[in-house]
C-alpha positions in Angstrom: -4.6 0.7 -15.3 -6.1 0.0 -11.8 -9.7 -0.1 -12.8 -9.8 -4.2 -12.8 -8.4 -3.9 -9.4 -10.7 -1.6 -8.3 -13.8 -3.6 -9.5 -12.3 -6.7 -7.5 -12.1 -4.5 -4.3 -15.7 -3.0 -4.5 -17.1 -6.4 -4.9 -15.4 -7.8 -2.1 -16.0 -4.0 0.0 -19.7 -5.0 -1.1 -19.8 -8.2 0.7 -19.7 -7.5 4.0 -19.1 -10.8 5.1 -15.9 -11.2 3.0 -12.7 -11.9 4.7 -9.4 -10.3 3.2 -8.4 -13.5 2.9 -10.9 -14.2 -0.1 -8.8 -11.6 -1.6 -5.2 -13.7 -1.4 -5.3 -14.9 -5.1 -8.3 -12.1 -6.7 -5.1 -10.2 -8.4 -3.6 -12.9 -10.4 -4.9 -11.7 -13.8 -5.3 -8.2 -13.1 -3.1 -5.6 -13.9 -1.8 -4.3 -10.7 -0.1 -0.6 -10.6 2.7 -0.6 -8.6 2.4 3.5 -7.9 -0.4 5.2 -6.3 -3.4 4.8 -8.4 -6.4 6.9 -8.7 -9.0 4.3 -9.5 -7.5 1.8 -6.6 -7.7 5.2 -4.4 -11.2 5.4 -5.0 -12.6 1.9 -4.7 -10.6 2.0 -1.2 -12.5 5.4 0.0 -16.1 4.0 -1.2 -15.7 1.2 1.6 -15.4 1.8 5.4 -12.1 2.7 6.7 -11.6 0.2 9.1 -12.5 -2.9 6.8 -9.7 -1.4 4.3 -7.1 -1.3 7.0 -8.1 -4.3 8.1 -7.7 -6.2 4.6 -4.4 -4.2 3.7 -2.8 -5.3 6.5 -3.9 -8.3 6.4 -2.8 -8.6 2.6 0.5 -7.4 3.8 0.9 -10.1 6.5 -0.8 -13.1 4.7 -0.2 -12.8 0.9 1.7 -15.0 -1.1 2.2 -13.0 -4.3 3.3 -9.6 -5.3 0.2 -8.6 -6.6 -1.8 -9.0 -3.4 0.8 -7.7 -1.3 0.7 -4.2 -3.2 -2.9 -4.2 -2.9 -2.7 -4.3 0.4 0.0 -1.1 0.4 -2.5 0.5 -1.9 -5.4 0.0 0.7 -2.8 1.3 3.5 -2.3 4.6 1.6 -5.2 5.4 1.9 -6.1 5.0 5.7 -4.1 6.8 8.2 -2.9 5.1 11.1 1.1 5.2 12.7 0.8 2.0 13.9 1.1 0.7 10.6 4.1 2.2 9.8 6.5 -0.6 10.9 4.3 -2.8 8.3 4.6 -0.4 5.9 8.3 -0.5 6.4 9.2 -3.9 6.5 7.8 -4.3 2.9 9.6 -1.5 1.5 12.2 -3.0 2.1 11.6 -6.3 0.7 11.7 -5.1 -3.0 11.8 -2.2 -5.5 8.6 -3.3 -6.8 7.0 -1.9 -3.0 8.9 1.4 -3.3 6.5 3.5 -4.6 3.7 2.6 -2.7 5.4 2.6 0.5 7.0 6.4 0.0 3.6 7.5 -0.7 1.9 5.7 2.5 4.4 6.9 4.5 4.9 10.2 3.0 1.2 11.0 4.2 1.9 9.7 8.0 2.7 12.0 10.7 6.5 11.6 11.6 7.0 9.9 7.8 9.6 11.8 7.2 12.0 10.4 9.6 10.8 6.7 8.6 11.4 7.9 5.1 14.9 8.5 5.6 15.3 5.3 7.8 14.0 3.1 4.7 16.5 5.6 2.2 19.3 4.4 4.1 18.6 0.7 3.8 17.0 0.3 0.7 18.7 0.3 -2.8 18.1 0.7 -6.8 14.9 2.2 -7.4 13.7 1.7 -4.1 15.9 4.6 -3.2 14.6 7.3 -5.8 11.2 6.6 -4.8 11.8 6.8 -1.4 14.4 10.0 -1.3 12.0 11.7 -4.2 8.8 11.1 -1.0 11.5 12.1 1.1 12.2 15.8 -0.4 8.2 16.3 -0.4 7.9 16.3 3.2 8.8 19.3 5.4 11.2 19.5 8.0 15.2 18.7 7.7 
């Protein structure tokens, strides 16, 4: 799981004059891992840091399906930057489906821990166990 994802990101990474937005319908019939995957991981750290910030938030703004929209989570995970947090936020709590992803990006940010238990408080279902779960890896109270 996650290697048909990956191949679509290195080809677009490849091209560098492709715009996330080429990327808006790539994950339609590809199977999409909703949890931190290694081989999504990987394509993401191949390409330069800025270009996968850039095109995970801009899936994360722009996309109009699910798949695309954890894509861009995936690519967030992966690059470190607070200022994405409230992004990263905001689609945790749009569905369970986001939870996974969004524990892990924000379980790796500096001050996660208190946005972690901000989004445990507001989100429900399984969005809550993946979130508390992130929550009880991070130090501090």
């Amino acid at each position: 799981m996650g290697v048909e994802g990956a191949a679509v990101l290195d080809q677009h990474f490849a091209n560098l004059s492709a715009h996330p937005r080429d990327l808006a319908n790539a994950f339609h019939d590809v199977d999409v891992p909703i949890g931190p995957n290694d081989h999504i991981n990987a394509a993401a750290c191949r390409a330069d840091a800025d270009r996968v910030r850039e095109t995970g938030r801009w899936l994360d703004r722009h996309a109009t399906d699910r798949c695309a929209t954890t894509i861009g989570l995936a690519l967030l995970t992966t690059v470190d930057n607070e200022a994405d947090i409230p992004l990263i936020r905001t689609i945790g709590l749009l569905s369970d489906r986001f939870a996974p992803l969004t524990a892990r990006a924000l379980e790796r940010r500096t001050g996660g821990g208190r946005t972690l238990m901000w989004l445990a408080e507001r989100v429900a279902g399984w969005g809550r166990v993946h979130v508390v779960e992130s929550r009880c890896r991070t130090a501090g109270p």
